[in-house]
Structures are given as structure tokens and as C-alpha cells.
BAMAR-796340 format. One record per residue: residue in one letter; x negated, y, z negated of N, C-alpha, C, O in turn. Coordinates in pm, whole numbers, plus 32768, in hexadecimal, padded with zeros to 4 digits. Each point is the difference from the previous one (the first is absolute). Layout:
BAMAR-796340
AXYZXYZXYZXYZ...
END
This chain:
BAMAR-796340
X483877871BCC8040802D7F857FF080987FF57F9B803C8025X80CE7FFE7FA57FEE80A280007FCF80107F8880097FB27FA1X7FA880E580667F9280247F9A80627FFD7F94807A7FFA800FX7F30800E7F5E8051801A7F87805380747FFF80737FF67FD5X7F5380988061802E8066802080987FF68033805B80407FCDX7FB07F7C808580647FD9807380927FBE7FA58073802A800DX7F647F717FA280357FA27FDA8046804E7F6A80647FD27FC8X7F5080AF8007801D80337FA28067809D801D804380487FB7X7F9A7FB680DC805B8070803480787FBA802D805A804F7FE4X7FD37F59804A80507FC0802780547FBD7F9780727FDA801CX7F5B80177F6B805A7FE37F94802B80C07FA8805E80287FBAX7F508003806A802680A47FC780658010808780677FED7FBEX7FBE802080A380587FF98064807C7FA67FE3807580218012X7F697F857FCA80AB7FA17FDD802980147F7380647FBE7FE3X7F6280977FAC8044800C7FB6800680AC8012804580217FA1X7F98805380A48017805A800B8065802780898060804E800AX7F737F7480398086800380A980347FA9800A807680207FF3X7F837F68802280587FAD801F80817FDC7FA280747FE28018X7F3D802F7F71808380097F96806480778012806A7FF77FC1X7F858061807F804E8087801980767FCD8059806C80137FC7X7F9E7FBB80A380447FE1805380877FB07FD27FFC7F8D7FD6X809B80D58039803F7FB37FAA8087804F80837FF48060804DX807E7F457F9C807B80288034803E80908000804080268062X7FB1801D7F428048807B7FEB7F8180548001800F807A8002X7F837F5A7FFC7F9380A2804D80248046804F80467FE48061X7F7A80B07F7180248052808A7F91804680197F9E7FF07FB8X805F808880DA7F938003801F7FB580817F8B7F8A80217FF8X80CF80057FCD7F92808E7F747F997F8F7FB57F8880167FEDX80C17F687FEA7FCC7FBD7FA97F817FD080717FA2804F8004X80557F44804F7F817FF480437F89806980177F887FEA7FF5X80C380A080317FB9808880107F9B801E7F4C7F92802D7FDFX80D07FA47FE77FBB80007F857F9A7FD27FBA7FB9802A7FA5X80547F5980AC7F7F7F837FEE7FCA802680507F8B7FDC7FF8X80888062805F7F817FED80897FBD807F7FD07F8A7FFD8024X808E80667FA07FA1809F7FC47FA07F817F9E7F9B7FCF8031X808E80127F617FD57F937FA07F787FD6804B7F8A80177FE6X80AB7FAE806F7FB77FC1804C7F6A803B80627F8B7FD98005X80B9808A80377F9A804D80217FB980507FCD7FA680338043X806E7FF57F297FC080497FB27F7E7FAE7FDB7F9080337FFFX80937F257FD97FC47F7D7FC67F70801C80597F8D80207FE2X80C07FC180A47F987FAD806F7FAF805E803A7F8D7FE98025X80CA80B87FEC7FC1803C804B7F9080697FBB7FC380508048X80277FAA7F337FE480667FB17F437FFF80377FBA7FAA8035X802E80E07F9D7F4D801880137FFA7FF880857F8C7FDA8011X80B58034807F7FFB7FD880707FA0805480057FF880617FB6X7FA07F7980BA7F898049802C8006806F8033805A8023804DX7F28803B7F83804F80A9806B7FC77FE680647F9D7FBA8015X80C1809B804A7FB67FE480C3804B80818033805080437FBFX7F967FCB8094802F80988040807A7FCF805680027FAD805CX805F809A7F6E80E480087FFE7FE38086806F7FA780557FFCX80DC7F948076801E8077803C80937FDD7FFD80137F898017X806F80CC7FD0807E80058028800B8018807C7FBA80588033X80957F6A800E8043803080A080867FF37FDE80347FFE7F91X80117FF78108808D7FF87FF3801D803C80B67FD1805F8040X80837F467FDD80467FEA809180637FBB8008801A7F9F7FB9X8038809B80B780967FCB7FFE80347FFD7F8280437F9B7FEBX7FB580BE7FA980357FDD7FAD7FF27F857F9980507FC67FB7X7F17802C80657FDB7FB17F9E7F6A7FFE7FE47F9E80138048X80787FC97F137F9E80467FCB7F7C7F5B7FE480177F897FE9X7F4880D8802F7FD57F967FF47F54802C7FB57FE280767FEEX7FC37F1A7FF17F8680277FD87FB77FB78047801C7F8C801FX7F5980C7800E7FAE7F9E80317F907FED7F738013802A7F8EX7F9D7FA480947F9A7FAA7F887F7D7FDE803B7FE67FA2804AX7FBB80C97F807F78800F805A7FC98070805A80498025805CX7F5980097F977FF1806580558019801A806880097F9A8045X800C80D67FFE80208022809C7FDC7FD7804C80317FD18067X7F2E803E7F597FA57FB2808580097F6C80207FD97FD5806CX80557FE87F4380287F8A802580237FBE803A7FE67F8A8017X807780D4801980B37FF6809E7F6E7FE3806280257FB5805AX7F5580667FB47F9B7FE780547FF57F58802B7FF37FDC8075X80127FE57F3D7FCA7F7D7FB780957F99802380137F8D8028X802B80C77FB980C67FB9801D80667FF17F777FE080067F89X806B7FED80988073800E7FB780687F98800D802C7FC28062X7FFC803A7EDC80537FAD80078087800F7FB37FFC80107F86X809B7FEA80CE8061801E7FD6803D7F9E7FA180317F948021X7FC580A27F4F80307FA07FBE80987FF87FBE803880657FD5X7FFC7F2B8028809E802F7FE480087F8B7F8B7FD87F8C8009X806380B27F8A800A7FE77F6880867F707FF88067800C8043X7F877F967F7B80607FD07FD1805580277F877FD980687FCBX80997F5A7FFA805080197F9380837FD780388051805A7FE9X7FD77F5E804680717FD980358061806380408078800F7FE9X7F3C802E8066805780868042804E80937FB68025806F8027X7FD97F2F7F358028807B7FC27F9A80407F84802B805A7FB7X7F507F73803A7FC080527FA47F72800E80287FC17FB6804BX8020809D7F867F5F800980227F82801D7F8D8026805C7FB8X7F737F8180297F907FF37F9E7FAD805780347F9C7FD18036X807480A87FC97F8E807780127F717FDD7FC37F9F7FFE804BX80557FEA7F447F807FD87FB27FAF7F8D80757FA480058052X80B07FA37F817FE37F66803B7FC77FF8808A7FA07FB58012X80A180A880727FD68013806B7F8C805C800A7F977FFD8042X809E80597F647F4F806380117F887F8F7FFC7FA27FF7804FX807A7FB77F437F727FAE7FFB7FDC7FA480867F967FE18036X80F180057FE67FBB7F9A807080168046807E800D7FA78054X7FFD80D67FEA7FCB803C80387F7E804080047FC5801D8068X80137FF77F267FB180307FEB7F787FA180197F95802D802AX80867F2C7FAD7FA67FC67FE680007FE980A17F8E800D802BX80C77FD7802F7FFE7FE080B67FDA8066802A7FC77FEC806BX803980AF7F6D7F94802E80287F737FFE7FFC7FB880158061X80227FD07F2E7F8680027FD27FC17F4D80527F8D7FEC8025X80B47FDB7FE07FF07F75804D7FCF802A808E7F907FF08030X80C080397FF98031803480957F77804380377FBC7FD1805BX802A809F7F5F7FE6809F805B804E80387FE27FEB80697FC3X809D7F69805D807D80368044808A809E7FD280257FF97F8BX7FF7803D809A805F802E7FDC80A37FBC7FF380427FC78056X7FDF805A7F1B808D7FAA7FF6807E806A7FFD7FFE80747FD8X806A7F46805B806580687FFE80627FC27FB47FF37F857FFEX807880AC7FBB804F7FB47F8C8082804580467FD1806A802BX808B7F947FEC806C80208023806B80037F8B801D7F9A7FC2X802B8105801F80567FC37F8080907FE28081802F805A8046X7FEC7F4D7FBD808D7FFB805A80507FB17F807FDF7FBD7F9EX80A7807780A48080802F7FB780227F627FA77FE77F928031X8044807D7F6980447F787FB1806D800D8028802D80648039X80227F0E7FA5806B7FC17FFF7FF6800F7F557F9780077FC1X81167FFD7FF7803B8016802B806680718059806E7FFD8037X7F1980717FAC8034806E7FDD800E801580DC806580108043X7F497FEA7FD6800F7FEF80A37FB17F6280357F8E7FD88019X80DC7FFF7FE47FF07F5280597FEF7FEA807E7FF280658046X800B7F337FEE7FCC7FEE80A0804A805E8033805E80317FC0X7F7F7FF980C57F557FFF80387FBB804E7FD57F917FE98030X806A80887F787FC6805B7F987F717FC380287FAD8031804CX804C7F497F637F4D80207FE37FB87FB480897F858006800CX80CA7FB780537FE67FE3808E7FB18099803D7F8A8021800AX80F8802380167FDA809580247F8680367FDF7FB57FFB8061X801980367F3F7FDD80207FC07F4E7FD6800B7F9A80448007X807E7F397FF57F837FD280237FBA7FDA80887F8D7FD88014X80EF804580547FFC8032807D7FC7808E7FFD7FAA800F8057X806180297F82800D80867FEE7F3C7FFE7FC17FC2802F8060X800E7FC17F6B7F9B80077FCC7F8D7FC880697F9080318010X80B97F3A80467FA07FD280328002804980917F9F7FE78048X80C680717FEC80008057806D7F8E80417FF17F9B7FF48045X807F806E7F3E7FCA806A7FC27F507FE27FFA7FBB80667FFCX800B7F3180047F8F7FD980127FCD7FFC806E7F9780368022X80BB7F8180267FD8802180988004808180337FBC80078066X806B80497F83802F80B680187F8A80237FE77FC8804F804DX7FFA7F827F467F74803D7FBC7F847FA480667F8C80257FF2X80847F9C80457FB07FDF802F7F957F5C7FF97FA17FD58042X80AC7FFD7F527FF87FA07FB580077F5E80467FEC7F997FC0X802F806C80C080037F8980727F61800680187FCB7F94801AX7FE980D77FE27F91800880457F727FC67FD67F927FE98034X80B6800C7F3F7FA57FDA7F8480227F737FDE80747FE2801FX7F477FC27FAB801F7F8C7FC9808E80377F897FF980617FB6X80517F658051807A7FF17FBD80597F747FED80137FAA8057X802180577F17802F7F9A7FD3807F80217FB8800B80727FD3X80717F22801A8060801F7FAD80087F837F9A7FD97F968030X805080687F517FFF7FC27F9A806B801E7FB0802B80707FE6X80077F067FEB807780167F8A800F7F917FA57FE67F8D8023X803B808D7F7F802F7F7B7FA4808780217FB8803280657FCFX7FFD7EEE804680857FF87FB180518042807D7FDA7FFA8076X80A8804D7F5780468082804E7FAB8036804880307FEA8070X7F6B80527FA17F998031802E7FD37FAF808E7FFE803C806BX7FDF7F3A7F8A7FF37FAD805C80807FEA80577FF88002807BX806F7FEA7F4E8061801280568004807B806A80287FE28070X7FB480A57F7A800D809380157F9780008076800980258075X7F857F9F7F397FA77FD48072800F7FBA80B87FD080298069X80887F5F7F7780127F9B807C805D806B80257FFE800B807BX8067805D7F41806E802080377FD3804F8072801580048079X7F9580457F1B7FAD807780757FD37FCC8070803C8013806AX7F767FB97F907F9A7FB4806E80637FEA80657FE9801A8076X80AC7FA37F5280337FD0809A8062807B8044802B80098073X7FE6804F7F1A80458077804F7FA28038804A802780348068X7F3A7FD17F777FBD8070804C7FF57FC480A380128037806CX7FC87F427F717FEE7FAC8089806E7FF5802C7FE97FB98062X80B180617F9D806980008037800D807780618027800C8074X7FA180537F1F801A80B280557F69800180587FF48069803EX7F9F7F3E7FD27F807FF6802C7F9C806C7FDD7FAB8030804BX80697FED7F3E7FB180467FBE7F777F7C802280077F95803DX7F8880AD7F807F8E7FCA8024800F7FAA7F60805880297FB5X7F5A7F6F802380177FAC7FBC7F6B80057FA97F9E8004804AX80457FFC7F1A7F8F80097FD07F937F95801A800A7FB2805FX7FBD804E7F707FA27F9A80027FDE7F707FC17FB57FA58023X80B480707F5C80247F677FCA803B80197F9C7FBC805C7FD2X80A67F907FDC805B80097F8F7FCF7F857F8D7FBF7F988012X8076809E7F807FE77F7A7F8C80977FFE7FB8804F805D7FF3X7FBA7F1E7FE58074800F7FB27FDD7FD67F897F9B7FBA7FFEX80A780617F837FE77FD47F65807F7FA57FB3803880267F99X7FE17F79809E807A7FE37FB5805B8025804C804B80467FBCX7FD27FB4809380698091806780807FAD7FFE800B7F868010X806680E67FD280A77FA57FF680077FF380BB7FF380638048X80217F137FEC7FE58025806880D67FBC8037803380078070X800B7FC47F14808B7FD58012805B80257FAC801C7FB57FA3X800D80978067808B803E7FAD807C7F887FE4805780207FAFX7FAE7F7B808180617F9D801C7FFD7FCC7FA3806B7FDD7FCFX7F0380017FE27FD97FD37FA180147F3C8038804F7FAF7FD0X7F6280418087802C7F7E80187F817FCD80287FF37FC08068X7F9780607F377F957FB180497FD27FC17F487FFE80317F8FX7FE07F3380BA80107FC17F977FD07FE47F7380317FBA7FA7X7F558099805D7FB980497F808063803E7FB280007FDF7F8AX805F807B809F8059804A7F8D80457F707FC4804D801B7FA4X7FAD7F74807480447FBA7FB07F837FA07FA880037FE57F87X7FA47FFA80CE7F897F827FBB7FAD805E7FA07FEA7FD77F8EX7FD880C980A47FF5803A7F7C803780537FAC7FBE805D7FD0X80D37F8B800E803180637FB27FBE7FDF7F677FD980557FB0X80267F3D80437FC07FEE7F787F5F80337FF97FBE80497FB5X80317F7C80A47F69801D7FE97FA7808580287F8880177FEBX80F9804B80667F9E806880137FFA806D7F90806E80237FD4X7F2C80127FFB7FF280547F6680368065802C801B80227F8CX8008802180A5803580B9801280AA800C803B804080617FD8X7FFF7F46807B807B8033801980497F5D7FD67FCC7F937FE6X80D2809E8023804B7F827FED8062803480697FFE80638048X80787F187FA4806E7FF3806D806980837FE5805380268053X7F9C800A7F43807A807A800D7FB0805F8023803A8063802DX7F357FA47FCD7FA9808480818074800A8066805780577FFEX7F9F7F3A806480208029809780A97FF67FE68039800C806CX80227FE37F2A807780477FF0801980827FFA8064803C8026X7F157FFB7F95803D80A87FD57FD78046809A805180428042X7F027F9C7FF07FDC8050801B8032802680B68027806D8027X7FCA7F2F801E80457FF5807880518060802E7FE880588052X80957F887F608072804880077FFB809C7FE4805580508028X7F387FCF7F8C7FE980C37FFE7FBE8019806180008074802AX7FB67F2A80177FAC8051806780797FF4809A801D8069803AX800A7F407FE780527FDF805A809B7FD67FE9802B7F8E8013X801080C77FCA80867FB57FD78076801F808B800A805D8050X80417F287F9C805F7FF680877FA07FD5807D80307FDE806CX7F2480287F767FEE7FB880A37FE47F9A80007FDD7FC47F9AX802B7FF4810A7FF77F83802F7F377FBE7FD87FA5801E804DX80437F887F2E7F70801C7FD97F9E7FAC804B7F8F7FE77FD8X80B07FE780B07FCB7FCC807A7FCC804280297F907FE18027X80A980BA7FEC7FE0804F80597F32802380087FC980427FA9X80007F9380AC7F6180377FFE7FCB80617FA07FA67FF37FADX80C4809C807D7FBF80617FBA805E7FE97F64805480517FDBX7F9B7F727FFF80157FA87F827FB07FA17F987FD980097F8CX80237F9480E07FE17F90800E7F9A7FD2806F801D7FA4804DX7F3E80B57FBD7FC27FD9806F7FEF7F7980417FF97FF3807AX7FFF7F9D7F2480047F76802D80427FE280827FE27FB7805FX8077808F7F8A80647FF180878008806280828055800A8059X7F4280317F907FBA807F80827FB77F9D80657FFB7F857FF9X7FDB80B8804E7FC0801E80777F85800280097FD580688031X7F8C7EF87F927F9F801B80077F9F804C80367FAE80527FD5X80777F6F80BB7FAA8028808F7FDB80747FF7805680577FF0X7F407FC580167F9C807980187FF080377F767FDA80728018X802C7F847F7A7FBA80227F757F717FF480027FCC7FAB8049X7FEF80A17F6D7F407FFA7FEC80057F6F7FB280547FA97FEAX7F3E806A7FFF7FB97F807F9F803180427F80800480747FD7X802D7EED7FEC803180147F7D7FC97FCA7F9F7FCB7F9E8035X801E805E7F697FF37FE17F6F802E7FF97F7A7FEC805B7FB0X804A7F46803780567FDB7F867FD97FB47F9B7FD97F8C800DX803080B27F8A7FCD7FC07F6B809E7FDB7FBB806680438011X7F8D7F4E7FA8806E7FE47FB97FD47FC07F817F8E7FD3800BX80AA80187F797FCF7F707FA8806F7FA57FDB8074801F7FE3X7F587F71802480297F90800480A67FFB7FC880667FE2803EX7F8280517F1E807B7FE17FBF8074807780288065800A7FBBX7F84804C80B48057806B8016809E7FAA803180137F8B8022X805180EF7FD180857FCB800F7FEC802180BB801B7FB78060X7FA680DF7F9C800A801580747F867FA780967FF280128079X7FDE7FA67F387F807FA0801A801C7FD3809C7F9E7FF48048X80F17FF27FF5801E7FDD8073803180588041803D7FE48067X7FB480A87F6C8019804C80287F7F80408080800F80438067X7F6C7F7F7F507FBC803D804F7FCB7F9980617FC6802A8065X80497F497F877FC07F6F804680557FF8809E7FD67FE48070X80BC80457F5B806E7FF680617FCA8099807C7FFB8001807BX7FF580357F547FE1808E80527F8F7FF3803B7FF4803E8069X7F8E7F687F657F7C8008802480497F8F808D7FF680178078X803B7F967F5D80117F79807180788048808D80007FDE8077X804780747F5280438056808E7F948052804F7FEA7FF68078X7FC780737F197F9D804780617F737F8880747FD1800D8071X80247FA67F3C7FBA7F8B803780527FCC809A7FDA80168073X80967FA57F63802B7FC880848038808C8046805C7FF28051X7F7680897F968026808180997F9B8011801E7FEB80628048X7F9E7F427F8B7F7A802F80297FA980747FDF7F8E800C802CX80B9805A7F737FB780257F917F857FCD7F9B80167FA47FB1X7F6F809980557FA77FD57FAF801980177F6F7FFC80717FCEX801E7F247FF08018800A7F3A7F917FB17FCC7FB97FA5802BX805080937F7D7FBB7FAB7F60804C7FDF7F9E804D805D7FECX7FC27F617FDB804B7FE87F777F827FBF7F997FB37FA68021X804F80A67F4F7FC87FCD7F9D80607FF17F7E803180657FCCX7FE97F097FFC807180137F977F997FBB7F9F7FC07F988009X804B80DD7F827FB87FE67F8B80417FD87F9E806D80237FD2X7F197F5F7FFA80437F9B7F8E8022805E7F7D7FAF803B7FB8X80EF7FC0803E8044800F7F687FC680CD7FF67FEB80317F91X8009800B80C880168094801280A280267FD980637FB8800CX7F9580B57FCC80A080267FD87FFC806880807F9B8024803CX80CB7FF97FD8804B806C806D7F9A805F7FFE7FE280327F94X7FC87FFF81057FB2807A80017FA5800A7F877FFB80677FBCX7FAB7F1280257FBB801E7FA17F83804B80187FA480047FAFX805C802F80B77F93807E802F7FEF805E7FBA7F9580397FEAX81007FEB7FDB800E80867F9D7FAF7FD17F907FA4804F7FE9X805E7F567FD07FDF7FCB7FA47F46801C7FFF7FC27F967FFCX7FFE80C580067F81805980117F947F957FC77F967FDF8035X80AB7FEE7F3D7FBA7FB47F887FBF7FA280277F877FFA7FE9X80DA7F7A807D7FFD7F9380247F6C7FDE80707FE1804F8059X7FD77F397F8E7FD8800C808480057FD880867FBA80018065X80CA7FD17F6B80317FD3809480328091804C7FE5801C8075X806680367F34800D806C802A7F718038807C7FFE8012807AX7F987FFB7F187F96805B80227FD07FA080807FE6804C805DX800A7F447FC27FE77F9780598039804180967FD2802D8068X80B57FB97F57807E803180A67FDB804880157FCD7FF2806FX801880BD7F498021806280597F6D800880267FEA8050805BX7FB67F757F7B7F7280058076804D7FDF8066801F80518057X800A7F2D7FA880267FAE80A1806A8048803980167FF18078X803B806B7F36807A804A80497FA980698062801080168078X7F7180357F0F7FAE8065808B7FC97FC0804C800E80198078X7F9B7F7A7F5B7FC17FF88073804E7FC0809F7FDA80018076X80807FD87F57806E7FC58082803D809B806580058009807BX801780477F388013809F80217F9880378039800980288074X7FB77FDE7F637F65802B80577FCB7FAE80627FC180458050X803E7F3B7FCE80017FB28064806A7FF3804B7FDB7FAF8056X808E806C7FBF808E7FF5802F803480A180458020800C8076X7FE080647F2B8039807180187FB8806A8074802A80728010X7F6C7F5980387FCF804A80787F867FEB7FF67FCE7FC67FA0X7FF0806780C67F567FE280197FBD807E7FF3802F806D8021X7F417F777F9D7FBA805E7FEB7F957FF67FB180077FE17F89X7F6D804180CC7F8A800580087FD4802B7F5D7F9B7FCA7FD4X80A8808B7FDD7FCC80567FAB80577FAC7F877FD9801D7F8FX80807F93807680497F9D7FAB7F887F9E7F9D7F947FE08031X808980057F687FBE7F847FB380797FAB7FF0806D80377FF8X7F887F3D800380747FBA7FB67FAD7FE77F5B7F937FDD7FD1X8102805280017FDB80037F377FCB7F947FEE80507FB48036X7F377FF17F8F800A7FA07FD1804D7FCE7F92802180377F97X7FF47F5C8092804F7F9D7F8F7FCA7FBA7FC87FBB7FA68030X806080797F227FA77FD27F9180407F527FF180677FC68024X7F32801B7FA17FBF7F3E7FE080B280057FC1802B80607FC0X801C7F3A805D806E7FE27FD77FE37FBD7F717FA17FB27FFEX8099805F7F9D7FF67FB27F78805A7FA2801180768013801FX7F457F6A7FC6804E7F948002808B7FC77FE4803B7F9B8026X7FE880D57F81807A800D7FE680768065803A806B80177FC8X7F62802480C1801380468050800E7FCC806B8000804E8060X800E7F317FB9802C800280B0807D7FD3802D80517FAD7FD6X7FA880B280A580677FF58045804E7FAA803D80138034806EX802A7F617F8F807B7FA580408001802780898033806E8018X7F9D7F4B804C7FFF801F808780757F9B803F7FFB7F897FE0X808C80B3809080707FF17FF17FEF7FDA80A780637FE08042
END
């Protein structure tokens, strides 16, 4: 059973988002809720030491001291359905995977839809994960991570870099990750009712701004339908009542049969990326297990601790999938 916390955010979620979702939305109005939103969730975020960069034309922050990049680094790429982003919201949970970690985090702002649509934020996040390796960043334990849109951005990367044989990190996580644009995996239909944060006219509006006119088969789309073989060890969190819930079971079971090492954990009655959700303790639960899987996974090294992971509260466990 999910904590009270859980059960009380998830009804503040279906009468604050899910009720939003209507036929004639557009994307100012979502952009609107989602500031709302990130102002809500992300507010008091912890101070930690911000540096600006920027390459290829794109602009980015890391999160954590310099010295850190020592210890390893992890490229993190933001969800919002390709077209918005929660500055507040990500600071915190960058902030908090660093402090988990050791680690240094990198946030990438890459480009929205609608204003620049595919391959915009593909590129882009090519572009960042080059840009790491340039720095030196293969040499060190390194990891990539995304949720939602983000997770998608994630698998995308991973299979472009291993296409061009770039060297490949050390293990990726996904959060919820859209891993089918087709919208044909069978959760978008068994939980539309029941999942608290999106409904069926979500994947009407939003799709179509990030990718409009393409084929949503296509991989760099639609990773489900990529090219497992040779990806790191993966890790995927989902909860139960998500729409996108088969989004991540279906993806864990392709990387599986290419012989890819995965995990899948789907947590009972979690709303979409309830990681953000700082309050919860299922939240605070995962992202122990998100570092310590990162720190055991993202490279070897003598001078490493793995974070411990605190006593699960009973009302905190995880659905093992």
C-alpha cells in the first residue's frame, strides 16, 4: 500500500493535472501549469555549487563541485514531454543524485518542441553526450539518466552513440521513460482511469509538437523499436497505475532478450516520476537505490562508497516486475 503521503499527492495530482487535460489545450496553457507546478514542487531547492557551460550550441549546468568530475559523472536529461522544462524541479533532483552519488551532474537545456521539433532535442543531446567524452568523461565512472521524455532522450542517445561506436557509459537509468510514440502499449488503455497525472488527450496534444509528420515507429522516436544489442546495464523504475507503465516493462523485456543486463522496479500506485515528488517516501527510498545502482554500475573504483540505502518504510516498497 502506498504511504499516506503518496495517496494524498496523487489525489492533489488528479484534481490539479489530470483534470487539465482537455481537447482544445494548447501548449502556453500546459507551459502554464507546468511553471505552477514547478514553482509548487520545486521551491527551497537545496544550495549546491551551479556552473553554466554551453557547446555546440547548447546550453547546459553542471550540479556539484568540480572536483567531483574525479568521482564520475552523470549526464542527466530532463523530462516534460519534449516541449517543457521545470528548472526548479530538476535542480532538486540533481542536486539530490549528486549528493547520493559523489557525483557530478550535468543537466542539458536542449531545444523544445514546439518551437524546434525532432531531431532538435535528439541532436542536442548527442551533442552533450559527445561533449563529455571530449572532456574526458569515458575515463571516469559515468552514467546517463532520464525520465519521462527524458528517458526516451536517454535510450535514443545510447543507441546513436553505439551506432557511431562512441564508447558507451557505464549503465543508464530510466524513470518512467516514453519508450513508444505509437501509443500502443497496453497500459495507455487499462490505466487511463487509474493513472493520477496524465489522461488520453495528453498523448493527443503532445506527440504531434514534438514530432509532427513523422513515421512514430521510427527508433529515434520510438526507442522500443531500436536496436538493443550492446546498451550498458539498465535500470527502470515505473508505478504501477502509470499510462506509460508498459512503456517501460515492454522496453525492459526487448533489452533483456538482446542480452542486455536490466532491472525493472514498478512501484505500487506511484504517479509518473514520483522521484520529483522530494516529500514522499517512496520518493526518498528510489533515489537511494537510483545512486546506489549508479555507483555500483557506472565504473570501478577503489576510492568509491556505495550510498547506503535507508530501512524501507513499510509503506514504501517496491513492486518487483
Amino acid at each position: 500500500m502506498p504511504s499516506i503521503r503518496a495517496r494524498l499527492t496523487n489525489a492533489f495530482l488528479r484534481r490539479t493535472t489530470k483534470s487539465v487535460w482537455r481537447p482544445d489545450l494548447d501548449i502556453r496553457q500546459v507551459r502554464a501549469h507546468a511553471a505552477k507546478m514547478d514553482a509548487r514542487i520545486g521551491r527551497k531547492a537545496p544550495p549546491v555549487a551551479v556552473e553554466a557551460v554551453e557547446f555546440a550550441g547548447v546550453k547546459a549546468t553542471w550540479f556539484g563541485e568540480a572536483a567531483l568530475a574525479a568521482r564520475g559523472t552523470i549526464l542527466y536529461l530532463h523530462g516534460g514531454a519534449w516541449c517543457i522544462h521545470l528548472p526548479w524541479v530538476y535542480r532538486r533532483l540533481a542536486t539530490k543524485l549528486s549528493e547520493l552519488t559523489g557525483m557530478r551532474v550535468l543537466l542539458p537545456d536542449y531545444r523544445l518542441a514546439p518551437e524546434h521539433p525532432f531531431p532538435a532535442a535528439i541532436d542536442d543531446c548527442l551533442a552533450a553526450y559527445r561533449w563529455l567524452l571530449e572532456q574526458g568523461c569515458a575515463d571516469r565512472p559515468l552514467a546517463v539518466a532520464g525520465d519521462s521524455a527524458g528517458g526516451s532522450l536517454t535510450l535514443v542517445t545510447l543507441m546513436r552513440a553505439r551506432d557511431l561506436m562512441l564508447p558507451m557509459p557505464g549503465c543508464a537509468v530510466l524513470l518512467s521513460p516514453s519508450t513508444d510514440l505509437t501509443l500502443s502499449a497496453p497500459s495507455a488503455k487499462y490505466n487511463a482511469d487509474a493513472d493520477p497525472m496524465f489522461a488520453t488527450d495528453a498523448g493527443d496534444l503532445l506527440p504531434p509538437l514534438y514530432c509532427p509528420d513523422q513515421d512514430r515507429s521510427n527508433p529515434l522516436v520510438s526507442p522500443l523499436f531500436g536496436s538493443w544489442n550492446g546498451l550498458p546495464p539498465l535500470l527502470f523504475h515505473a508505478g504501477s497505475t502509470e499510462m506509460l507503465l508498459d512503456d517501460s516493462v515492454r522496453a525492459h523485456d526487448r533489452a533483456r532478450q538482446a542480452g542486455v543486463v536490466a532491472e525493472i522496479e514498478v512501484w505500487w500506485e506511484m504517479p509518473h516520476v514520483f522521484q520529483v515528488f522530494s516529500w514522499l517516501p517512496e520518493a526518498n527510498l528510489a533515489m537511494h537505490q537510483i545512486a546506489a545502482y549508479i555507483v555500483e554500475n557506472a565504473g570501478s573504483s577503489s576510492q568509491r562508497r556505495l550510498p547506503q540505502v535507508p530501512s524501507s518504510p513499510s509503506a514504501a516498497q517496491p513492486q518487483l516486475s
